[in-house]
C-alpha positions as a LaTeX table, in Angstrom:
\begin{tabular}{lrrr}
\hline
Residue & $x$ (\AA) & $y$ (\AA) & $z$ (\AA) \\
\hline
Unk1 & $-7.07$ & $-3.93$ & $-0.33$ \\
Unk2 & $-9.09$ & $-6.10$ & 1.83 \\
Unk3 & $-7.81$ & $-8.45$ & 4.39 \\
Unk4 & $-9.21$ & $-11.43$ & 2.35 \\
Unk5 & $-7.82$ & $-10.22$ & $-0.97$ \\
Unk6 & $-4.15$ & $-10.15$ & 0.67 \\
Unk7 & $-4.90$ & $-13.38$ & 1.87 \\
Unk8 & $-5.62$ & $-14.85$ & $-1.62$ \\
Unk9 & $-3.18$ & $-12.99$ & $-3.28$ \\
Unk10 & $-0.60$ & $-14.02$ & $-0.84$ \\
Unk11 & $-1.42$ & $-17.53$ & $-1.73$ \\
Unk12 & $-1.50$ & $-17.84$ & $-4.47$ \\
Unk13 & 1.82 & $-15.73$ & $-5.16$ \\
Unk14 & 3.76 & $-17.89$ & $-2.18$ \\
Unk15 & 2.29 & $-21.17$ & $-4.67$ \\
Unk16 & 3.28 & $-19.48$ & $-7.71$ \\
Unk17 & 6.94 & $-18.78$ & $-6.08$ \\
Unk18 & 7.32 & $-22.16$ & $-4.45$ \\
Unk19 & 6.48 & $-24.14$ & $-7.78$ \\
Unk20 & 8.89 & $-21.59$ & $-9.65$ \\
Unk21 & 11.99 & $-21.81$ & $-7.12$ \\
Unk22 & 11.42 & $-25.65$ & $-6.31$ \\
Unk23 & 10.09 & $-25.06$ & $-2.63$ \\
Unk24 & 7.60 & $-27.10$ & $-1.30$ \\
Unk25 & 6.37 & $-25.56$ & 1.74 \\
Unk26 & 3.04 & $-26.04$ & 3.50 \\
Unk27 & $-0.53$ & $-23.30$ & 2.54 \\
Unk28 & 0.39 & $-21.12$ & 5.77 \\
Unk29 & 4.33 & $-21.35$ & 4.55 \\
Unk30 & 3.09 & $-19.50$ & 1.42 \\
Unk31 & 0.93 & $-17.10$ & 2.30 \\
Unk32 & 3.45 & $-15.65$ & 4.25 \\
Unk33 & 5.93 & $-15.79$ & 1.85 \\
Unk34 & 3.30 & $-14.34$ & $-0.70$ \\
Unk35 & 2.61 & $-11.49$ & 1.62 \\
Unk36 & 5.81 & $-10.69$ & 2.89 \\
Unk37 & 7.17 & $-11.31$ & $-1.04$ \\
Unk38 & 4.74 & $-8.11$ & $-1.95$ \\
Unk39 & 5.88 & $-6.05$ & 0.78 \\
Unk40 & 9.61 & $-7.04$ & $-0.25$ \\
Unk41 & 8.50 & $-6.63$ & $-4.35$ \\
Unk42 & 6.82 & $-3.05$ & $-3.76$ \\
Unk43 & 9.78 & $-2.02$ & $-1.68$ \\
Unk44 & 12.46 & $-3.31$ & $-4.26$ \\
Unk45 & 10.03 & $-1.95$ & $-6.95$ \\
Unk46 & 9.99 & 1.54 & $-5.45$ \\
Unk47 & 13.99 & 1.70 & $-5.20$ \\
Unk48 & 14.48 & 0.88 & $-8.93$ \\
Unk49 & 11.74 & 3.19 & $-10.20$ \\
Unk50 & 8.50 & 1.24 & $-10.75$ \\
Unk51 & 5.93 & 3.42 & $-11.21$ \\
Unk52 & 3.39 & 1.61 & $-8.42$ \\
Unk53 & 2.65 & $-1.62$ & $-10.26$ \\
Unk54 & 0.38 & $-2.86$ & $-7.56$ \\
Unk55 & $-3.04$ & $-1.16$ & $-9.10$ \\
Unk56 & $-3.95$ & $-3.93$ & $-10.77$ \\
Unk57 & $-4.55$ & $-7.42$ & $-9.67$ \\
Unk58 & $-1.76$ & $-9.22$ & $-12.03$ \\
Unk59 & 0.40 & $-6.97$ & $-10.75$ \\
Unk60 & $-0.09$ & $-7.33$ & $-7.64$ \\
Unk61 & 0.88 & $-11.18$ & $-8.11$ \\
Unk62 & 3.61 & $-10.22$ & $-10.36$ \\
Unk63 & 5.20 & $-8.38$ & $-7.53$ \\
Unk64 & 4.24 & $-10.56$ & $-5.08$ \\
Unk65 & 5.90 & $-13.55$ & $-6.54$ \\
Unk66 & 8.98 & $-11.77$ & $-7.66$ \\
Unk67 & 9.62 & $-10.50$ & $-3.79$ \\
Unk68 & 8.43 & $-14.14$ & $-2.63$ \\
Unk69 & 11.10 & $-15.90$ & $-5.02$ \\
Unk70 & 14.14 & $-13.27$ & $-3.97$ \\
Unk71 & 12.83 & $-14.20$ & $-0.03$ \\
Unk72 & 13.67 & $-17.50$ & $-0.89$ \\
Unk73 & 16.70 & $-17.48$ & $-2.67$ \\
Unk74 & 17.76 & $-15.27$ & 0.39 \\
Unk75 & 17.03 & $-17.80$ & 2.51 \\
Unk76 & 18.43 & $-20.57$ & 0.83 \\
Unk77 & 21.61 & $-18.73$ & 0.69 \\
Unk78 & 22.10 & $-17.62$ & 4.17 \\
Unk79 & 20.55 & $-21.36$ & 5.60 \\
\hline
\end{tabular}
């Protein structure tokens, strides 16, 4: 994946977890979170078994939002 692509993805997953978990953080605030929420996703995803759900484009935002959204709960419980 191109740098750009994880750039967009990231965004819009970090957007996509912030509206869902009621965090309103700034554009640069949520592409990280989108980025670091896929690494976080695909790593969770590998331990229970997913079968690499990041060939497709939804799923890359699938896992990228699901990893965001358990970075944030994570941080809202340990802040």
């Amino acid at each position: 994946m191109s740098f750009f692509a994880a750039i967009i993805i990231g965004g819009i997953s970090g957007w996509l977890a912030g509206k869902i978990m009621g965090s309103a953080h700034g554009v640069i605030i949520n592409i990280i979170l989108g980025l670091l929420g896929g690494a976080f996703g695909g790593w969770l995803g590998g331990l229970i078994g997913l079968d690499n759900p990041k060939k497709s484009w939804i799923g890359r935002i699938v896992i990228s939002v699901a990893g965001a959204c358990a970075l944030i709960a994570i941080a809202r419980f340990l802040f």
